[in-house]
TIRO-2110 file (N, C-alpha, C; in Angstrom, 1 decimal):
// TIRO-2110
0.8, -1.2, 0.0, N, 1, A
0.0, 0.0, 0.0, CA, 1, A
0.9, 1.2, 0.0, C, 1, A
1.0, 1.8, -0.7, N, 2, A
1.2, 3.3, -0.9, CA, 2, A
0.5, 4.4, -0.2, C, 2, A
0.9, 4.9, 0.4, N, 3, A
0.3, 6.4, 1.3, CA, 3, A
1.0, 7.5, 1.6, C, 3, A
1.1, 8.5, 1.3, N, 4, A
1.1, 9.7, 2.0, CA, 4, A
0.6, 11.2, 2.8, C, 4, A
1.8, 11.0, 3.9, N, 5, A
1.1, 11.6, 4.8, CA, 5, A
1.9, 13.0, 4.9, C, 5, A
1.4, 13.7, 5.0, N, 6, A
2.1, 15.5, 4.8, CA, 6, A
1.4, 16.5, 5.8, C, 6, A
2.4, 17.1, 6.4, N, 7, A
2.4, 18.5, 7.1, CA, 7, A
2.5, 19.6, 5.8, C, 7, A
1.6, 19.9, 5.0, N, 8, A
1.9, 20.9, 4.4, CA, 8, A
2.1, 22.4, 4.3, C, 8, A
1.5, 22.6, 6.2, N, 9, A
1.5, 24.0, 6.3, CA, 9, A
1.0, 25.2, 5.1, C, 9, A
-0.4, 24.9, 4.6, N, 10, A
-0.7, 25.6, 3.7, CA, 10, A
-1.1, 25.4, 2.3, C, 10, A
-2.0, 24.5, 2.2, N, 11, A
-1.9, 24.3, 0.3, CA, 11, A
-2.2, 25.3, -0.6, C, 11, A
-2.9, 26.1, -0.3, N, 12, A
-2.6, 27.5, -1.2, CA, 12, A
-1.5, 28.2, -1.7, C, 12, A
-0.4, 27.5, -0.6, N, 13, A
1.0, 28.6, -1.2, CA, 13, A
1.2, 28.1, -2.4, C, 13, A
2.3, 28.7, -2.5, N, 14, A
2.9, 28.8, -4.1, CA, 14, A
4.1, 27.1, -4.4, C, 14, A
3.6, 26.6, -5.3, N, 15, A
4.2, 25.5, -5.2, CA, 15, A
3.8, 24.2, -4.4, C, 15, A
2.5, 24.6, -4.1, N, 16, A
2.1, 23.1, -3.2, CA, 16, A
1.4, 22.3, -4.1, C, 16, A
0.5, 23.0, -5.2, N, 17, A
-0.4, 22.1, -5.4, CA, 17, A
0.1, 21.4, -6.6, C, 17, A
1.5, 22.0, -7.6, N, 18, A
2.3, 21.1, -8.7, CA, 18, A
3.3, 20.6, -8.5, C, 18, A
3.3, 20.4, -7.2, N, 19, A
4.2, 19.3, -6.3, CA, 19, A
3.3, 18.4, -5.4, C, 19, A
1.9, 18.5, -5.2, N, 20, A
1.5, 17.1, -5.0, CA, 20, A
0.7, 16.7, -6.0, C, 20, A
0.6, 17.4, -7.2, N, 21, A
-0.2, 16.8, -8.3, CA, 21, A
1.2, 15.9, -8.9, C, 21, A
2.3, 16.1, -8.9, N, 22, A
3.5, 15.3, -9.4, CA, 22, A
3.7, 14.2, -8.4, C, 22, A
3.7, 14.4, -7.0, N, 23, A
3.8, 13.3, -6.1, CA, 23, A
2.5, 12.1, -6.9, C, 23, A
1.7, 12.7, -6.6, N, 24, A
0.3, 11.8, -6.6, CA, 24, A
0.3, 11.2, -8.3, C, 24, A
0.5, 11.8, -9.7, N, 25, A
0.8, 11.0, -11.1, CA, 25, A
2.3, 10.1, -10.9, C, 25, A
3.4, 10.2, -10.2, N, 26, A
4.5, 9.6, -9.8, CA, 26, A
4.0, 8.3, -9.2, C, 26, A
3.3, 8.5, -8.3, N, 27, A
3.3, 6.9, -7.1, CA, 27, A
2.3, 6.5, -7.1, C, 27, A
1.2, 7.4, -7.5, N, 28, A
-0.4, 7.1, -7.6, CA, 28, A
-0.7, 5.7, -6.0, C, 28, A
-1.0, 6.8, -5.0, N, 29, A
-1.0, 6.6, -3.8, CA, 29, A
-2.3, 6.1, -3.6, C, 29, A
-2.0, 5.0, -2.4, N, 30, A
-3.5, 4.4, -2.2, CA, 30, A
-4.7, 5.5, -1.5, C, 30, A
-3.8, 6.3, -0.8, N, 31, A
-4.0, 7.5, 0.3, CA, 31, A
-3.6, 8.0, 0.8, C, 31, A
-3.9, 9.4, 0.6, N, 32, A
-3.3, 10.9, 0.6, CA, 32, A
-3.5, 11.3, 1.7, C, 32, A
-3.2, 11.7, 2.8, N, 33, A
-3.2, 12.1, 4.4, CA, 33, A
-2.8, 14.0, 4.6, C, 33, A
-3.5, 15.0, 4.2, N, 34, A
-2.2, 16.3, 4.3, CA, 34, A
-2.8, 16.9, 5.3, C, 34, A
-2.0, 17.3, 6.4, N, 35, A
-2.8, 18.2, 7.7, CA, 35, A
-2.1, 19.9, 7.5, C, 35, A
-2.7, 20.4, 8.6, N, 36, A
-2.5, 21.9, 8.6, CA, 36, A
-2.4, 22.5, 7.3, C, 36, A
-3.5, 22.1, 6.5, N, 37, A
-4.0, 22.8, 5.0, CA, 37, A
-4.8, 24.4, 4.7, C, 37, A
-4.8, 24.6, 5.6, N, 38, A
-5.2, 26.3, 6.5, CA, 38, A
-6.3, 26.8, 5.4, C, 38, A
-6.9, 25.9, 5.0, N, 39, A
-8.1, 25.8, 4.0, CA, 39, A
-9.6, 26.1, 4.9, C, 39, A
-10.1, 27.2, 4.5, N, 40, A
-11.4, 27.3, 5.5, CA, 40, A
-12.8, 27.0, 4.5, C, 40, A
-12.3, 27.1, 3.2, N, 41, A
-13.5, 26.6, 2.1, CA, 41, A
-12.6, 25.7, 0.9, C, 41, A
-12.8, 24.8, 0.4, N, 42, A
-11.9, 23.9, -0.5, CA, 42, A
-13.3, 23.6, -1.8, C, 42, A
-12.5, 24.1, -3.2, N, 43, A
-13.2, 23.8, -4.0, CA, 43, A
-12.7, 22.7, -4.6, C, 43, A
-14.0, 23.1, -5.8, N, 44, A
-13.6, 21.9, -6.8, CA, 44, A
-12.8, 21.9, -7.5, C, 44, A
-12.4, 23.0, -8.5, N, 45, A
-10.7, 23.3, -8.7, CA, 45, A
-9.6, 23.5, -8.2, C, 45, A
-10.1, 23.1, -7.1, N, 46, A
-8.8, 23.4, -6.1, CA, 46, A
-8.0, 21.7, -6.1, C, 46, A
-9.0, 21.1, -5.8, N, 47, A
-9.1, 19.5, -6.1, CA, 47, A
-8.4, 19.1, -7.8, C, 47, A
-8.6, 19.6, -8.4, N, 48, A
-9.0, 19.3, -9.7, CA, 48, A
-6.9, 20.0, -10.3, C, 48, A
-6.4, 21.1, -9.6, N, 49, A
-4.7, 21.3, -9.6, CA, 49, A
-4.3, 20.0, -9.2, C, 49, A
-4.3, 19.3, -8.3, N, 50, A
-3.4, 18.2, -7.7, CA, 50, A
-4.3, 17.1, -8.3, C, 50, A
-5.3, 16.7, -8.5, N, 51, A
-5.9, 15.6, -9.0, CA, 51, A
-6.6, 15.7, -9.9, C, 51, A
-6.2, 16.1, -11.5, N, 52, A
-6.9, 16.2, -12.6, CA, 52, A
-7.6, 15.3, -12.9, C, 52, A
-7.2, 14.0, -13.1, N, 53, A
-7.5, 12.6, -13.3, CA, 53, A
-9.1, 12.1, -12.6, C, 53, A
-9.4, 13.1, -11.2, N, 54, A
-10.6, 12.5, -10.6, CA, 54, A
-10.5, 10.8, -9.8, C, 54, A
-9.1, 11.0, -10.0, N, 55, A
-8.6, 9.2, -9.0, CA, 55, A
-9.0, 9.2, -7.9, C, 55, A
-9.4, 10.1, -7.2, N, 56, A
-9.4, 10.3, -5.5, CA, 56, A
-10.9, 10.5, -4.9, C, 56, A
-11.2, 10.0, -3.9, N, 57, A
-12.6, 10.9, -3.6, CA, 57, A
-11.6, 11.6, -2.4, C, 57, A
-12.0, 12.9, -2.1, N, 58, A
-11.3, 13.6, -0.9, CA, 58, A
-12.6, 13.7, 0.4, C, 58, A
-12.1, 13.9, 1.4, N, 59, A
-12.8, 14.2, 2.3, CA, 59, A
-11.9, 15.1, 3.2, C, 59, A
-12.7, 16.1, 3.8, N, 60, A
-12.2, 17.5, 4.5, CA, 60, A
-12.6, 17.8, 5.7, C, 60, A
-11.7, 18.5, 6.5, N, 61, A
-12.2, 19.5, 7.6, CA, 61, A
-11.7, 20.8, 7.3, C, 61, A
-12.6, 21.7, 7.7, N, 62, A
-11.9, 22.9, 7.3, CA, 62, A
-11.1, 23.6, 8.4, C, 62, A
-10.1, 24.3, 8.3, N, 63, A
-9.3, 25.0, 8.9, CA, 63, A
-9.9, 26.1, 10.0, C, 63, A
-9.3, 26.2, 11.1, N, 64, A
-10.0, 27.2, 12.3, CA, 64, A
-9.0, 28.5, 12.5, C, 64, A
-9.4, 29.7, 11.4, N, 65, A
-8.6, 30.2, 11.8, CA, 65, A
-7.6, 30.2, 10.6, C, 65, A
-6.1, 30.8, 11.2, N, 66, A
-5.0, 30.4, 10.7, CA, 66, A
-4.2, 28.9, 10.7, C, 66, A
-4.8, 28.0, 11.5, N, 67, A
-4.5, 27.0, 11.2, CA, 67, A
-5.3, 25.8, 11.5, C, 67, A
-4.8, 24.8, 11.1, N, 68, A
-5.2, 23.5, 11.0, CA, 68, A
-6.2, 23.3, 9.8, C, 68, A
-7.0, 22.1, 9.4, N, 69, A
-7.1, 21.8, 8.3, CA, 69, A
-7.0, 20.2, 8.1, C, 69, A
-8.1, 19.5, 7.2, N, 70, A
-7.1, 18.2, 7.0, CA, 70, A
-8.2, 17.6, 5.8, C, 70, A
-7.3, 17.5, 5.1, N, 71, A
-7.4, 16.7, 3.8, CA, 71, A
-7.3, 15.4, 3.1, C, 71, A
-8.0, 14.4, 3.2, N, 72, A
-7.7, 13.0, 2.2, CA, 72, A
-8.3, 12.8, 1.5, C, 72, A
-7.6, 12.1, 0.9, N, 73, A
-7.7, 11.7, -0.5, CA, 73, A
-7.5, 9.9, -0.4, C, 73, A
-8.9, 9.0, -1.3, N, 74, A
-8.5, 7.9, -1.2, CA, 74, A
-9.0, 7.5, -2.6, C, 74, A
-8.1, 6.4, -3.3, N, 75, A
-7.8, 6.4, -4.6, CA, 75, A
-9.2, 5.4, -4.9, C, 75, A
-9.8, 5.4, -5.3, N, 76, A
-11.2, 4.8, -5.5, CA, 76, A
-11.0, 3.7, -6.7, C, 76, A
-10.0, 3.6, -7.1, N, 77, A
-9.6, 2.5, -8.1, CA, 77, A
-9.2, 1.5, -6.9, C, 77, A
-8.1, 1.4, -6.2, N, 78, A
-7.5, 0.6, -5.4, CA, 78, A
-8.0, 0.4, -3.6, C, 78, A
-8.8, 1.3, -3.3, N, 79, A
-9.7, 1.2, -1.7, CA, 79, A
-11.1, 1.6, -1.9, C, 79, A
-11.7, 0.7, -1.3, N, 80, A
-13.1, 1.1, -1.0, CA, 80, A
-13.6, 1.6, 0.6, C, 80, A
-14.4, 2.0, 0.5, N, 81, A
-14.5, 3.2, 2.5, CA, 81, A
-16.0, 2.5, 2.8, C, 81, A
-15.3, 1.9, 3.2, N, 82, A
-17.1, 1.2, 4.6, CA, 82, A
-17.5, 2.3, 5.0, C, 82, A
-16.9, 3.0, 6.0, N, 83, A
-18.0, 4.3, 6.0, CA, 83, A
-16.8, 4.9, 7.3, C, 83, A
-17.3, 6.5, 7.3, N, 84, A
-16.5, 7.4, 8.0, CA, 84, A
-17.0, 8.0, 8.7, C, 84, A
-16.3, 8.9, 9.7, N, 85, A
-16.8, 9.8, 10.8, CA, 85, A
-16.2, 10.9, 10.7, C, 85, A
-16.2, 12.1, 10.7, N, 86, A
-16.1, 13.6, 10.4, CA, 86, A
-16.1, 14.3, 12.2, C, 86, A
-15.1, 14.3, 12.7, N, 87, A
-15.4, 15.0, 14.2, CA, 87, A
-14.6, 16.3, 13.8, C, 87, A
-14.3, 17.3, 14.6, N, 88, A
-13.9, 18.6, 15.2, CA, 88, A
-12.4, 18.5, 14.5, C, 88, A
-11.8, 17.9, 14.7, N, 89, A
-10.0, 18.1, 14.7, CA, 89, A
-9.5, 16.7, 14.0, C, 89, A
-10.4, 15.6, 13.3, N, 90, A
-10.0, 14.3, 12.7, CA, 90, A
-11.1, 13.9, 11.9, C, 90, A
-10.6, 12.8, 10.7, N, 91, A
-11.6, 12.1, 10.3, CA, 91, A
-11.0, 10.5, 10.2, C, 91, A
-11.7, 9.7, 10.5, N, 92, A
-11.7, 8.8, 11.1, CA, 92, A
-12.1, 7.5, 9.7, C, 92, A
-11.7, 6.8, 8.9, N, 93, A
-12.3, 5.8, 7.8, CA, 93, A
-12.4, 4.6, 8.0, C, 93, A
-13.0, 3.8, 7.8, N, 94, A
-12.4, 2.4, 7.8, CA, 94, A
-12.4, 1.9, 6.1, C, 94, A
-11.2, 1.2, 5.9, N, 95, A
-10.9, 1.5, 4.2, CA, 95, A
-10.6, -0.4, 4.2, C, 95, A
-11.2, -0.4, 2.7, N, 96, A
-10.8, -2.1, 2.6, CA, 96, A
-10.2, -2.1, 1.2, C, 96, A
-9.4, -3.0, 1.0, N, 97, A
-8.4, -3.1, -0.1, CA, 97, A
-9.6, -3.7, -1.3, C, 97, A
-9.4, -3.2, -3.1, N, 98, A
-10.0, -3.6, -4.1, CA, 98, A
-9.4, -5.4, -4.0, C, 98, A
END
């Protein structure tokens, strides 16, 4: 299983999102883990810079403030999601292998 897990301190800056859109076409990850994404609304093109392809379903919390944030991504060709929980500061999956 392939995964990545990232402190990105920000995916808006400059340079984050055509450096994990190269990570993710490179290793094509089973799941994508990024925290402190300081993201308080996350679109669909925002999704759509790092994951053109539409490989991933993402699931979000949004950022409080200046920080925190958390982002995954899980490759829907290679994991399937029994089902998840969405709390305050985590999200929680249970994922089973294709």
């Amino acid at each position: 299983m392939k995964v990545l897990i990232w402190n990105c301190r920000g995916i808006r800056k400059t340079g984050v999102s055509s450096y994990l859109k190269n990570l993710i076409l490179e290793h094509q990850f089973h799941f994508i883990g990024l925290q402190e994404t300081i993201v308080s609304d996350l679109t669909e093109r925002m999704l759509e810079n790092f994951d053109p392809h539409k490989n991933y379903l993402w699931k979000w919390i949004r950022a409080r403030g200046r920080s925190g944030g958390i982002l995954d991504g899980i490759n829907i060709d290679k994991l399937d999601i029994g089902s998840f929980f969405v709390g305050k500061y985590m999200l929680q999956m249970n994922l089973w292998d294709k």
